[in-house]
N, C-alpha and C positions, 0 to 999 in steps of 0.2 A: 471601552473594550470594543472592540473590530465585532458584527455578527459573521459569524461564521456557520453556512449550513452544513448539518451535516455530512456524513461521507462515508458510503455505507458499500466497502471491496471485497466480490467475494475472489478469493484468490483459489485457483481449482488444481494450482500444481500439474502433475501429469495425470490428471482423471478426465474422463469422458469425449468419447469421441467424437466427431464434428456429427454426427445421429445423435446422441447423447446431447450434444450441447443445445443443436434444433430444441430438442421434447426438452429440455429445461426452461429457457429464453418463453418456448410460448406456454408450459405452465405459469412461469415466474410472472408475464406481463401483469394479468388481470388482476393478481395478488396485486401487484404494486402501482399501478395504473394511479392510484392521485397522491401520490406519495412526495410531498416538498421537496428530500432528500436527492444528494446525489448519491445514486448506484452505477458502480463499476462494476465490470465482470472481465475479470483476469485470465484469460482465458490459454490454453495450448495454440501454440502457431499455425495449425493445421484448422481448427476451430474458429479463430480470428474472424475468418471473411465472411463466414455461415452466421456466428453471432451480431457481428456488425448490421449484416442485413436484416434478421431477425427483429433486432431491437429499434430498426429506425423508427422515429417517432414517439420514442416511447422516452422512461427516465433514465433508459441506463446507456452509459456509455462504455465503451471498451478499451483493454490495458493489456497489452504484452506481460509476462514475466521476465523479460530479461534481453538486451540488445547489445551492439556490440558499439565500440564509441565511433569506429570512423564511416564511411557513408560505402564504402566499396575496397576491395582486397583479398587477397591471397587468406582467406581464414574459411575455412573448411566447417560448415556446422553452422555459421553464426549469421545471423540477420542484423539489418542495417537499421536506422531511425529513419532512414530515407523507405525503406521497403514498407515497415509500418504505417507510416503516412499516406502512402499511394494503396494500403490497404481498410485507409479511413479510421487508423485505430487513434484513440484521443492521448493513451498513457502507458505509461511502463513503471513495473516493478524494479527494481533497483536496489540490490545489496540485501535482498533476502539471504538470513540467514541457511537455508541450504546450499545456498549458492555460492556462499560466502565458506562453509564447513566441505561441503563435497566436491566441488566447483574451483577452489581455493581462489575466487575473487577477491581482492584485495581491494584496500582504501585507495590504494594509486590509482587501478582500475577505474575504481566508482568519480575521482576526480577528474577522469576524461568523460566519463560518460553522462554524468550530471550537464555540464554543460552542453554536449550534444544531444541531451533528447528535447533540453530546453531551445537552441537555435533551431531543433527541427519542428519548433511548437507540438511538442509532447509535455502534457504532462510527467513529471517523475516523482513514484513512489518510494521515496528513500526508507528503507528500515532497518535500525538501530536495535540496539538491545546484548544484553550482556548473559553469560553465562551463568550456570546455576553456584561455579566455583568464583565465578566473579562476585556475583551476589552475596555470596557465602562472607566471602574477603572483603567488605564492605565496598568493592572496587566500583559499584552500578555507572555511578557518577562521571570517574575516572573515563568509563569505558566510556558511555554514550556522548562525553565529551570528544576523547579523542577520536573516534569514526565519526561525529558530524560538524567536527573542523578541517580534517581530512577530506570528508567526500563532499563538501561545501567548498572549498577551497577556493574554485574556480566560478564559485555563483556570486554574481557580485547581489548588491542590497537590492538594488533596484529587480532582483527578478527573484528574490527570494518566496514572494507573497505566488508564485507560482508554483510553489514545492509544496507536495503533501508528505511530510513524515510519519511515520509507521514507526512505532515503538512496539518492539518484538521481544520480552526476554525472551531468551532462548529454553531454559528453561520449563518455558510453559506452553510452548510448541507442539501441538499433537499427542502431551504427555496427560491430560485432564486434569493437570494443576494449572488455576487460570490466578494471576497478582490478583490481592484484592481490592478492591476497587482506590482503598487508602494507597498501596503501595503505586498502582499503577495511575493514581492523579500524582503522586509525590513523583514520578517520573518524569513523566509529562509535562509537569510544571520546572522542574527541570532542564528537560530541552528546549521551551520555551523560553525558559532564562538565556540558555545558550545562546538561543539564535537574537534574539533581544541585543546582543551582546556584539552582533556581526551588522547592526543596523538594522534600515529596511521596514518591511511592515512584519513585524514577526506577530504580530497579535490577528494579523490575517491569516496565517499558515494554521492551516489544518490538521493536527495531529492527531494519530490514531490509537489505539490500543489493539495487538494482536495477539491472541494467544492461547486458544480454546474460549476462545467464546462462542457463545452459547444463548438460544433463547431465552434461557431461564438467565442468566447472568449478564446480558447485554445490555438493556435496561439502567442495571445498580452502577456499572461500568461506565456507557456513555453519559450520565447523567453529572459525571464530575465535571469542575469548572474547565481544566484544561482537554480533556478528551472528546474529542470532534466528531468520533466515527469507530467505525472499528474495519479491522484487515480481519477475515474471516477465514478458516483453513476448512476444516473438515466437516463444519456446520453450514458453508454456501455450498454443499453436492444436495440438497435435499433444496427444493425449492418452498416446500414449505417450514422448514427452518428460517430461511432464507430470508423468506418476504420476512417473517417474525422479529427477525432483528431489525429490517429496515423499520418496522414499524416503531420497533421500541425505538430507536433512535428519536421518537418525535413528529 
């Protein structure tokens, strides 16, 4: 089996202001300062450039939430892979599910854009994951199949081992019901089937678990065979939560 270090995203959605983001970055360092682990911080487009510099030299590197696929155009709102770059950001989140629910991004979408963050050397945080009625319906499977043969489409083998996947039920998003740790390695071993299945190095890809996690639950969660890290929502706004999962991680 491929080592894979961990991978530990805090995703901050629309919270904290680029003052905000500063007083976080420099509580957050000294907590994580010999930390193995790689830490991303996912930061608001306005926050980007303040965190970037913030954290030079340090473990963490930084991820947009979301970009648009082509490099320049007539679209009002939207940031390029090319702009991110020239802002020194390392990655981007990709097919988050609110993005995907309020947002009404599509798989078509995520299949142009997956290939463009990848030629602009961005990492891309693809996240998959199924509803609480999908769940329900025994569909989990079904789902996270078809969105990451879809939004992979256009990744061939050879650049797969540069993809971090993010398994997101949806479900467990913000609501404080987090899979537990059974349900969310049976996931995840899972997509790694899948992607096993497209070639490539899939035992290098680093898969996450996102979904209310938690200091206290992080730990039992990262510690399964297939889950590599975790996408963090509402427990990376606290930097000493923060540092706490990095640690658990390992």
């Amino acid at each position: 089996m491929a080592e894979r270090t961990p991978y530990i995203a805090a995703n901050w959605k629309m919270h904290k202001t680029v003052a905000e983001a500063a007083a976080f970055v420099d509580s957050l360092l000294p907590r994580i300062s010999a930390t193995p682990n790689d830490v991303v911080i996912c930061a608001s487009y306005l926050a980007l450039s303040e965190v970037v510099e913030r954290s030079r030299g340090s473990a963490v590197r930084v991820a947009a939430q979301n970009m648009h696929e082509d490099d320049t155009g007539a679209f009002t709102g939207e940031v390029s892979a090319l702009m991110l770059v020239e802002a020194e950001v390392d990655g981007v989140v990709l097919g988050h599910s609110e993005r995907r629910q309020f947002f009404n991004e599509t798989d078509e979408a995520l299949a142009r854009k997956m290939p463009a963050a990848l030629a602009a050397g961005l990492e891309p945080i693809l996240c998959v994951g199924e509803s609480e009625a999908a769940r329900d319906a025994e569909q989990t499977e079904a789902v996270l199949e078809r969105q990451l043969q879809a939004d992979l489409a256009a990744v061939g083998a050879g650049s797969l081992a540069e993809v971090v996947i993010a398994y997101e039920p949806i479900w467990a998003i913000g609501t404080g019901r987090t899979a537990t740790p059974e349900q969310a390695q049976e996931a995840c071993a899972f997509i790694r089937d899948v992607l096993r299945e497209r070639g490539g190095a899939a035992d290098a890809v680093r898969i996450l678990y996102g979904g209310s996690v938690k200091p206290g639950n992080a730990a039992e969660l990262m510690a399964q065979e297939d889950i590599d890290g975790a996408l963090v929502g509402g427990a990376s706004l606290d930097p000493d939560d923060f540092a706490a999962i990095v640690e658990a991680a390992g």
